[in-house]
C-alpha beads as a LAMMPS data file, in Angstrom:
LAMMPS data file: protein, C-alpha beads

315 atoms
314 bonds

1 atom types
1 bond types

-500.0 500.0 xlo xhi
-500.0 500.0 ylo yhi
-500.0 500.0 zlo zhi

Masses

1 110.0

Atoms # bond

1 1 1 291.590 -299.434 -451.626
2 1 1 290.948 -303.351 -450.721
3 1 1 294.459 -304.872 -449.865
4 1 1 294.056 -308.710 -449.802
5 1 1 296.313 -311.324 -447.927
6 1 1 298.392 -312.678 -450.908
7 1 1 300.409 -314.658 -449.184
8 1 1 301.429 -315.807 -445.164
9 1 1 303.935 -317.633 -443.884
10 1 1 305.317 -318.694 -440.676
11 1 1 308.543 -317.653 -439.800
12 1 1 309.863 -320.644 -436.889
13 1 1 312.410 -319.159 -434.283
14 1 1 312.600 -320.123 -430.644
15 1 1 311.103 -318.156 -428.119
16 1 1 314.043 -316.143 -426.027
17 1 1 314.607 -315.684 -422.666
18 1 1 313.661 -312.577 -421.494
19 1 1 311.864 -311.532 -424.472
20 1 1 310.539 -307.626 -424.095
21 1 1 306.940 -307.761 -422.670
22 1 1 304.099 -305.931 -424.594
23 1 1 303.892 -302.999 -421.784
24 1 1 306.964 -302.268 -422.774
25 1 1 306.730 -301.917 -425.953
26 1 1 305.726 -298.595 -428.420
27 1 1 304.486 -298.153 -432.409
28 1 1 305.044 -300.746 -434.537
29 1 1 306.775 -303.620 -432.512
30 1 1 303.375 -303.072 -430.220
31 1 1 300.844 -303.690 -432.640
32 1 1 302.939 -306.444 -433.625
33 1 1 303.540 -308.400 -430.195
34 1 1 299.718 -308.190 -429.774
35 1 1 298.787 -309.231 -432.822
36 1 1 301.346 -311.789 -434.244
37 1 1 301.298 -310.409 -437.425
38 1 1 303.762 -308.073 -439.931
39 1 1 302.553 -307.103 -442.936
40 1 1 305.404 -305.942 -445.737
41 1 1 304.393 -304.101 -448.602
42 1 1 305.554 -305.912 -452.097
43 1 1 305.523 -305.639 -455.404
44 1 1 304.268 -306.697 -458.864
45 1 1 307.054 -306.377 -461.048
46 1 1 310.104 -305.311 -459.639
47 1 1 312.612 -307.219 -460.303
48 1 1 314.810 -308.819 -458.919
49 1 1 313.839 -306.913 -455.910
50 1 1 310.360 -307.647 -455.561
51 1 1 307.992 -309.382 -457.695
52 1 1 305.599 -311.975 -458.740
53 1 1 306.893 -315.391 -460.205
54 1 1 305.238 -317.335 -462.594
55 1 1 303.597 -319.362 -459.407
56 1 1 302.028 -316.269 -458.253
57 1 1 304.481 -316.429 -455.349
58 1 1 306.514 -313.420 -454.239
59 1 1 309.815 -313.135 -454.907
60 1 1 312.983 -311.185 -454.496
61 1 1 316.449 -309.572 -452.979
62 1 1 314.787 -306.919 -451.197
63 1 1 311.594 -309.667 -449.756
64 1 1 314.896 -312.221 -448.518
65 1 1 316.494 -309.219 -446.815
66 1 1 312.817 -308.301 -445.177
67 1 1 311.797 -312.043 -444.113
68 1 1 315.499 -311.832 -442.320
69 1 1 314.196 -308.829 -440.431
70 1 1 310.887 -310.568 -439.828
71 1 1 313.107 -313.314 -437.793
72 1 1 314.801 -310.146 -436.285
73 1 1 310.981 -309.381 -435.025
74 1 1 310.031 -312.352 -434.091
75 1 1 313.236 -312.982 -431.986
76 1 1 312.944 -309.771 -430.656
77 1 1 309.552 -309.620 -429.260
78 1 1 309.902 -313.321 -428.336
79 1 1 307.171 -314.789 -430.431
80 1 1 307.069 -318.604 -430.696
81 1 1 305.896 -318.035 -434.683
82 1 1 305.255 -314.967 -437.215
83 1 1 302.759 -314.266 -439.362
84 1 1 304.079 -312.522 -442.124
85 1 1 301.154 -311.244 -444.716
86 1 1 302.473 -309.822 -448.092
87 1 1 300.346 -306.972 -449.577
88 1 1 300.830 -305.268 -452.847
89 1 1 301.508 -301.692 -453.571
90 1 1 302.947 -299.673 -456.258
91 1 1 305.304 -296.751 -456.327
92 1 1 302.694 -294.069 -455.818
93 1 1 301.109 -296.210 -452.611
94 1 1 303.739 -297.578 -450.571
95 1 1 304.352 -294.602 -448.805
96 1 1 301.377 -293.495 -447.677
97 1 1 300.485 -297.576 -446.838
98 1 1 303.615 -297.510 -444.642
99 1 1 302.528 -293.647 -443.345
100 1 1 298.962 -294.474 -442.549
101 1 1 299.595 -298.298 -440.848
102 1 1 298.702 -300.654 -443.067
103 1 1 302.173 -302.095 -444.336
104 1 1 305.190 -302.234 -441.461
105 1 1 307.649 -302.473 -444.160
106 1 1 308.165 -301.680 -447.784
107 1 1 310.202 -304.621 -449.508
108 1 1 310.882 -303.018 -453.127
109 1 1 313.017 -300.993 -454.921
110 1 1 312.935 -297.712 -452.983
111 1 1 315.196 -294.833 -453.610
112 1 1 315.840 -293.089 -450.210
113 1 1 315.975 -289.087 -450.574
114 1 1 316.050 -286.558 -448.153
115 1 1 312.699 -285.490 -449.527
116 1 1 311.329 -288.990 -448.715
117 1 1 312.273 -288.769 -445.061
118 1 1 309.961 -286.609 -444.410
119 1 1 307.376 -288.959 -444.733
120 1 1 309.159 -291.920 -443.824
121 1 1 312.181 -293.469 -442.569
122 1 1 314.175 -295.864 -444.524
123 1 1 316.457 -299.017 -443.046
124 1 1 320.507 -298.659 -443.889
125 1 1 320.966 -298.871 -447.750
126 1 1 320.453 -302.743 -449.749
127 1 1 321.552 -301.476 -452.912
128 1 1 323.216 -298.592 -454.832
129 1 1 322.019 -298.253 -458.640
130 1 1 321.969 -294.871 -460.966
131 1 1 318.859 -293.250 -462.995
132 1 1 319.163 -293.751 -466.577
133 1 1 317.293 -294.399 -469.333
134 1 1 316.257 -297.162 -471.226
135 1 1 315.398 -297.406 -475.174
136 1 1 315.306 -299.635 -479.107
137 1 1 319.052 -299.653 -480.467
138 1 1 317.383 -298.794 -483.679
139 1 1 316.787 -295.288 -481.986
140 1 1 319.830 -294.603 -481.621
141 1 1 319.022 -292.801 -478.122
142 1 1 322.555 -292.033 -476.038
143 1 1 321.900 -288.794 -473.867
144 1 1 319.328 -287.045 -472.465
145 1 1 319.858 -284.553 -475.033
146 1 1 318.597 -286.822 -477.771
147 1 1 315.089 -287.509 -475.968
148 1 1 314.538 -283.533 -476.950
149 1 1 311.036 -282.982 -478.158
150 1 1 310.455 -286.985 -477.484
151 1 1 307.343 -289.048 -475.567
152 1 1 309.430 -290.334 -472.734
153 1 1 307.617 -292.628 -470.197
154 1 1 308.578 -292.856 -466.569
155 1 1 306.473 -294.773 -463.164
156 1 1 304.148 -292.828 -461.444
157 1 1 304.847 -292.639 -457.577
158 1 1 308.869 -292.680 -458.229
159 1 1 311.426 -290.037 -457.933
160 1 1 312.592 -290.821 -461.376
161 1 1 309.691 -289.258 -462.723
162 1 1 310.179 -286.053 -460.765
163 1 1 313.448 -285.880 -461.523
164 1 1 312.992 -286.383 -465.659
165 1 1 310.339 -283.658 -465.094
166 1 1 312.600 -281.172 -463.438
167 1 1 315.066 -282.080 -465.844
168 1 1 312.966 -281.268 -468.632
169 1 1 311.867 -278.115 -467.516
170 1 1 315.266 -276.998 -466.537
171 1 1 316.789 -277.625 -469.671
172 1 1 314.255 -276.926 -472.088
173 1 1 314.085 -280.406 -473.531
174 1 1 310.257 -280.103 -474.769
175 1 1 309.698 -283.659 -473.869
176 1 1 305.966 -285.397 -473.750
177 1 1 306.818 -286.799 -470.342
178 1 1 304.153 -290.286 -469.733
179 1 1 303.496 -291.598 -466.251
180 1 1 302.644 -295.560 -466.402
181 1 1 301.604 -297.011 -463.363
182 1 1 303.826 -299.785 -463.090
183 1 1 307.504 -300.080 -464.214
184 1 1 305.854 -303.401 -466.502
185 1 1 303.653 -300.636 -468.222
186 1 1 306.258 -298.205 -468.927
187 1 1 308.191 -301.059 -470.015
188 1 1 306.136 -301.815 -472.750
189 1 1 304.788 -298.726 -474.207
190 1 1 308.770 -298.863 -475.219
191 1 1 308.291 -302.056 -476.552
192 1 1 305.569 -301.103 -478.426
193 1 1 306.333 -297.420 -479.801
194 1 1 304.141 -295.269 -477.767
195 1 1 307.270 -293.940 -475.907
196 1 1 310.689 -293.822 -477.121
197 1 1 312.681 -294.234 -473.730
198 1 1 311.860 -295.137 -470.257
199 1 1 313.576 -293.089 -467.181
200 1 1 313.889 -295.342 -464.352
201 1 1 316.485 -297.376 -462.297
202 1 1 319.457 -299.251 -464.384
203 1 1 319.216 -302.340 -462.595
204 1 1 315.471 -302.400 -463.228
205 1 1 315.526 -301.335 -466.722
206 1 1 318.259 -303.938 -467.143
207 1 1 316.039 -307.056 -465.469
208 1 1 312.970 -305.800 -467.715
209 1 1 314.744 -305.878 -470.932
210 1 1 316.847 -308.991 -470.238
211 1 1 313.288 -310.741 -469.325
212 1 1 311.904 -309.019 -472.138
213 1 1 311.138 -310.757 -475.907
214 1 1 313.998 -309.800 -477.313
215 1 1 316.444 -308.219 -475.081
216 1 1 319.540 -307.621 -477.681
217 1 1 316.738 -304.803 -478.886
218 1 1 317.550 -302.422 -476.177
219 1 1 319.756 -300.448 -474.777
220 1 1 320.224 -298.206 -471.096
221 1 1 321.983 -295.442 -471.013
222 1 1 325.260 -294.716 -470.240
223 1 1 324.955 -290.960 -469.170
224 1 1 323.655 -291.619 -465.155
225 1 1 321.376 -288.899 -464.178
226 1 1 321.934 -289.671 -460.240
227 1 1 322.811 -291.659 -457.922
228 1 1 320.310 -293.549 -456.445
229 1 1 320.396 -295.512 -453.078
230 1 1 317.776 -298.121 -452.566
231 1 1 316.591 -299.220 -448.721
232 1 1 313.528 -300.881 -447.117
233 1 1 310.653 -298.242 -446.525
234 1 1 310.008 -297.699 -442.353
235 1 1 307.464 -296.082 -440.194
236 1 1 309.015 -292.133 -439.649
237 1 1 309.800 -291.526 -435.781
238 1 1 309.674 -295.097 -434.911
239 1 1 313.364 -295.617 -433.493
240 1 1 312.813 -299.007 -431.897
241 1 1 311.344 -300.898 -434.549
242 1 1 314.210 -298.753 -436.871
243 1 1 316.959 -300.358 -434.748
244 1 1 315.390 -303.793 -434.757
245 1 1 315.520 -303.922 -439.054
246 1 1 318.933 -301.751 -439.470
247 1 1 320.479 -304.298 -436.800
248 1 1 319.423 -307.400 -438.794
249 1 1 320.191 -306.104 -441.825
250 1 1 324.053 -304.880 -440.601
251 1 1 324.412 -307.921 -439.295
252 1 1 323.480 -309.709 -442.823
253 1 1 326.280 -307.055 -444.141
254 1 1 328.379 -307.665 -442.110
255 1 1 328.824 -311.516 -442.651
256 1 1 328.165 -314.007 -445.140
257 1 1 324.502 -313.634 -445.518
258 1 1 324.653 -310.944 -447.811
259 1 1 326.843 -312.253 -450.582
260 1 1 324.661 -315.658 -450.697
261 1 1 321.502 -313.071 -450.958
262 1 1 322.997 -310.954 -453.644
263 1 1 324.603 -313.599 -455.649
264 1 1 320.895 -315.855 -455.663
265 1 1 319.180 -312.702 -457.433
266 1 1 322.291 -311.171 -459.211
267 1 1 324.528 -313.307 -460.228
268 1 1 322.131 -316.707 -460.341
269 1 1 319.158 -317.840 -462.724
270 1 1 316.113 -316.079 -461.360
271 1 1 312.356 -316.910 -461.699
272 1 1 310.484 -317.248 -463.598
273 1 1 312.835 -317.199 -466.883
274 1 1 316.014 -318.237 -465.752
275 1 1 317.470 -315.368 -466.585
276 1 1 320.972 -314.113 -465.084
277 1 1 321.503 -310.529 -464.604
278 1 1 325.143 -311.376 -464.254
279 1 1 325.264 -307.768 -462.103
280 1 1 328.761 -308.030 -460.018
281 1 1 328.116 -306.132 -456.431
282 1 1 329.674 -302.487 -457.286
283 1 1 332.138 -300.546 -455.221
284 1 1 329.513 -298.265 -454.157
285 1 1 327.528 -301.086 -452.879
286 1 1 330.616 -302.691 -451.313
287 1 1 331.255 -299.661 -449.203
288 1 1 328.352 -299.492 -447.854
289 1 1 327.810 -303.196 -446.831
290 1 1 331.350 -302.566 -445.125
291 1 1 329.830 -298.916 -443.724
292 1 1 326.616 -299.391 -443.388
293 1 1 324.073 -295.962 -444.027
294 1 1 320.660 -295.062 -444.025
295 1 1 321.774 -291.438 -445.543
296 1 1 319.344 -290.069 -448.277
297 1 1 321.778 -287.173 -449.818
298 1 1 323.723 -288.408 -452.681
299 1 1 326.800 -287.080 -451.301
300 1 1 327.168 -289.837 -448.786
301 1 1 327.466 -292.149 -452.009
302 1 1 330.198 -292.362 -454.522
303 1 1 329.778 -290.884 -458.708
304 1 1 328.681 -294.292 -460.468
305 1 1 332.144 -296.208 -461.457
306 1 1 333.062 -296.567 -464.913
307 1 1 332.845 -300.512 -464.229
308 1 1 329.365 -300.265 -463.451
309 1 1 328.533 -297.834 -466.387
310 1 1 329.737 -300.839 -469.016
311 1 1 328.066 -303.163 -467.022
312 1 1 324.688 -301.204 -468.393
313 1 1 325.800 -300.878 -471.652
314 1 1 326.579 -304.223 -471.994
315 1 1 322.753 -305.306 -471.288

Bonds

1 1 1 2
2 1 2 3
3 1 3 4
4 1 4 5
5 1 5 6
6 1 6 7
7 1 7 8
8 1 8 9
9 1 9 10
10 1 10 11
11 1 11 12
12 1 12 13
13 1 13 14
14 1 14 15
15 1 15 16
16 1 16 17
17 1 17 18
18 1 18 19
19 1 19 20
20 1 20 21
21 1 21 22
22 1 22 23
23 1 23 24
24 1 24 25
25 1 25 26
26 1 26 27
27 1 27 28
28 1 28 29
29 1 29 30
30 1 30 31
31 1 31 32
32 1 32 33
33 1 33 34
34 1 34 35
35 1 35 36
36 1 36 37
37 1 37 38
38 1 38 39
39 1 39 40
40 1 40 41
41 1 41 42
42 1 42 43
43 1 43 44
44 1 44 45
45 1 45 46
46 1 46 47
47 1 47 48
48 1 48 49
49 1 49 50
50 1 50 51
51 1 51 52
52 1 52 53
53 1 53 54
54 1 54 55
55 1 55 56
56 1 56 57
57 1 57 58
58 1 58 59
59 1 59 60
60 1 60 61
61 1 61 62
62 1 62 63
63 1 63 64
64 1 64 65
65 1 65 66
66 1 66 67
67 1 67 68
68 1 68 69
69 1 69 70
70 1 70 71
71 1 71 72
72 1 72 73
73 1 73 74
74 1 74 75
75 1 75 76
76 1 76 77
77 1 77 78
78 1 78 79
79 1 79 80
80 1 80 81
81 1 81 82
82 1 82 83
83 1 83 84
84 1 84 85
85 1 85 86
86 1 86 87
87 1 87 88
88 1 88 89
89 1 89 90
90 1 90 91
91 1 91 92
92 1 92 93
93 1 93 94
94 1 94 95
95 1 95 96
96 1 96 97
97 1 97 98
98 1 98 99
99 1 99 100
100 1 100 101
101 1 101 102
102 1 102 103
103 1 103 104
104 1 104 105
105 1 105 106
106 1 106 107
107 1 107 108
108 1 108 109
109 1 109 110
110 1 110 111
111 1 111 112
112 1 112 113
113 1 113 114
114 1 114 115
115 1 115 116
116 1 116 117
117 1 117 118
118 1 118 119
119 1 119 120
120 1 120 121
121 1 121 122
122 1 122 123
123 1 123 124
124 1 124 125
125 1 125 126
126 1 126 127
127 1 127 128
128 1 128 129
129 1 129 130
130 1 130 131
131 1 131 132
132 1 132 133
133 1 133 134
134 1 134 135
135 1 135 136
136 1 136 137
137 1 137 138
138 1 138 139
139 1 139 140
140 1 140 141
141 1 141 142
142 1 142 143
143 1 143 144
144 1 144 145
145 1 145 146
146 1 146 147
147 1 147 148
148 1 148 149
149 1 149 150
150 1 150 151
151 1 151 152
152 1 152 153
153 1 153 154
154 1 154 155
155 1 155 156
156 1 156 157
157 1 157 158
158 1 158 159
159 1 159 160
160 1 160 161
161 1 161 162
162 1 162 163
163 1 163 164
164 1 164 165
165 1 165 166
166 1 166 167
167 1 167 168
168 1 168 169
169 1 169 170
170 1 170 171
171 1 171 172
172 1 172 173
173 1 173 174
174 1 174 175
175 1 175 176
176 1 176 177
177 1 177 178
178 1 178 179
179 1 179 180
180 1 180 181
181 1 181 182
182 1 182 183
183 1 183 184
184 1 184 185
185 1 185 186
186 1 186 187
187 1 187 188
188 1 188 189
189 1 189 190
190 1 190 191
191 1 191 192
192 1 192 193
193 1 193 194
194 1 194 195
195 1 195 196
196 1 196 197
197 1 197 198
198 1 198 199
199 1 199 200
200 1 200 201
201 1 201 202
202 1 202 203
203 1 203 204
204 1 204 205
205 1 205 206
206 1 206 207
207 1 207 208
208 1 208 209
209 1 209 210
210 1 210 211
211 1 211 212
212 1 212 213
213 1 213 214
214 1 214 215
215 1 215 216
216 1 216 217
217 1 217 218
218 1 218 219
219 1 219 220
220 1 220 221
221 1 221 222
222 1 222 223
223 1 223 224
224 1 224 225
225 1 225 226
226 1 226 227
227 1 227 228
228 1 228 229
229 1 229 230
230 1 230 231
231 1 231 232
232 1 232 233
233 1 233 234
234 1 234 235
235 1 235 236
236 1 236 237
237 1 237 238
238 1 238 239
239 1 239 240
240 1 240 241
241 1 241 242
242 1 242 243
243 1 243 244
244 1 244 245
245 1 245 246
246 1 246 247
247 1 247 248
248 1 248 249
249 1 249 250
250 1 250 251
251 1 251 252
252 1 252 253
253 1 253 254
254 1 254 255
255 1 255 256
256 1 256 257
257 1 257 258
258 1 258 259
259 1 259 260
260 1 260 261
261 1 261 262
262 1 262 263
263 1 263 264
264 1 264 265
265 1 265 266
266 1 266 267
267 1 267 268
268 1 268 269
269 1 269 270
270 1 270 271
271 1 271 272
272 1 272 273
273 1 273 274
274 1 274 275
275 1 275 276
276 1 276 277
277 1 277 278
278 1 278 279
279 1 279 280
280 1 280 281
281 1 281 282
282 1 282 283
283 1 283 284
284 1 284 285
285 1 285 286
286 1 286 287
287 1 287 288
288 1 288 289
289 1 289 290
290 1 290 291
291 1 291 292
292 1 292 293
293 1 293 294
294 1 294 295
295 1 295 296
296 1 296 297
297 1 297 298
298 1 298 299
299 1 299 300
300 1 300 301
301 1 301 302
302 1 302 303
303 1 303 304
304 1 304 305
305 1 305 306
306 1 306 307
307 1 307 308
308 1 308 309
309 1 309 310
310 1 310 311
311 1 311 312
312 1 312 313
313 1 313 314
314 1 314 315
């Protein structure tokens, strides 16, 4: 696959004293000090994590939080400027772009799962959202148990779609289960009747349908299937460059950096509509700005609050 350089930028930061010298360096802050250059992996349509704007500009929470860890880089290896080049993927190729070398860092919407690590490692948690489903009011659609025997759609690549899949089998729902290759796609076979629900993220299913034609036509879920935790997508095994992105990002947490950030894409107008999700910052997501985690089992995360269940329903 041909990945072009959408977009650079320089990010400015002065050069510090006693800056780590390239000898000393291993994996991914290596290739980086040599060649001036981090690439992040971003996407299409994912927002408000990660997506195009109607400039053809990326945009998003989860691109802000990874240009602060490209300053984190830059400071780090003492570079007097950054190149940062953004490259697109999609669910089912941002692993393997971050496993094989050609993306440092995955800016989307990633749910982190033990499975996941396995391939990859994933920086401490950005965001804490549930997997529901999404559908027309006029289907009157409420719990998993009324998809039986439906065409479902889900994104190919995610672990939504294994998870509706294992669902279905489990509990003998009969479902024609679709895999579009982009959450826009999925999206709109809804829109347009070829699938009656789509299984995916609530805060993403909430963004599409708010930026959608009509967005008082649908309606997510309240029944959560899980929990999902959301964090940047890393190189597995590679500690030091680890460290470098969880420090900048608990230090974001850990001040006032991250409530700027998640009010500008949550609780703001947002490209390219104007749209506001009006999404308050949950108690789960509280807790773990205040504890920060890079944890994949769902234990480590609290049941989805009531609060944040009407906060769906509402959209």
């Amino acid at each position: 696959m041909k990945l072009l350089k959408l977009a650079g930028v320089l990010v400015g930061a002065s050069v510090l004293m006693g800056a780590v010298h390239a000898d000393e360096l291993t994996g991914r802050l290596k290739k980086i000090k040599e060649t001036g250059v981090l690439t992040l992996g971003v996407r299409d349509a994912s927002i408000p994590f990660s997506y195009l704007d109607d400039k053809q500009s990326y945009q998003g929470y989860s691109i802000d939080l990874c240009l602060k860890a490209a300053t984190a880089i830059q400071k780090k290896l003492g570079l007097a400027s950054l190149s940062v080049r953004m490259v697109p993927v999609t669910s089912a190729t941002r692993i393997p772009l971050i496993a094989n070398g050609t993306t440092d860092i995955s800016c989307d919407s990633a749910t982190n799962n033990m499975e996941r690590q396995k391939q990859v490692a994933f920086a401490v948690t950005e965001f804490v959202t549930a997997n529901r489903f999404l559908s027309k009011k006029s289907a009157g659609l409420k719990t998993l148990d009324d998809l039986k025997g439906k065409t479902i759609v889900s994104t190919s690549g995610t672990s939504n779609l294994k998870q509706i899949t294992t669902l279905n089998t489990e509990r003998n729902l009969g479902m024609n289960i679709l895999a579009a290759k982009d959450h826009a796609e999925a999206f709109l076979m809804v829109e347009t009747g070829r699938a009656v629900a789509f299984v995916m993220d609530d805060i993403l299913l909430s963004s599409l349908a708010a930026n959608s034609k009509a967005p008082g036509d649908y309606v997510v879920s309240s029944e959560a299937l899980s929990v999902e935790p959301y964090g940047l997508i890393l190189p597995l095994g590679d500690t030091a460059f680890k460290k470098v992105v969880d420090d900048a990002m608990i230090n974001i947490y850990k001040g006032d950096d991250i409530k700027k950030i998640y009010a500008k894409w949550f609780q703001s107008p947002i490209p390219p509509k104007g749209v506001n999700l009006n999404v308050p910052m949950s108690p789960q997501l509280q807790a773990v700005f205040a504890n920060p985690t890079d944890s994949g089992e769902p234990s480590a995360y609290a049941a989805v609050p009531e609060a944040q269940k009407q906060s769906s329903k509402k959209k």
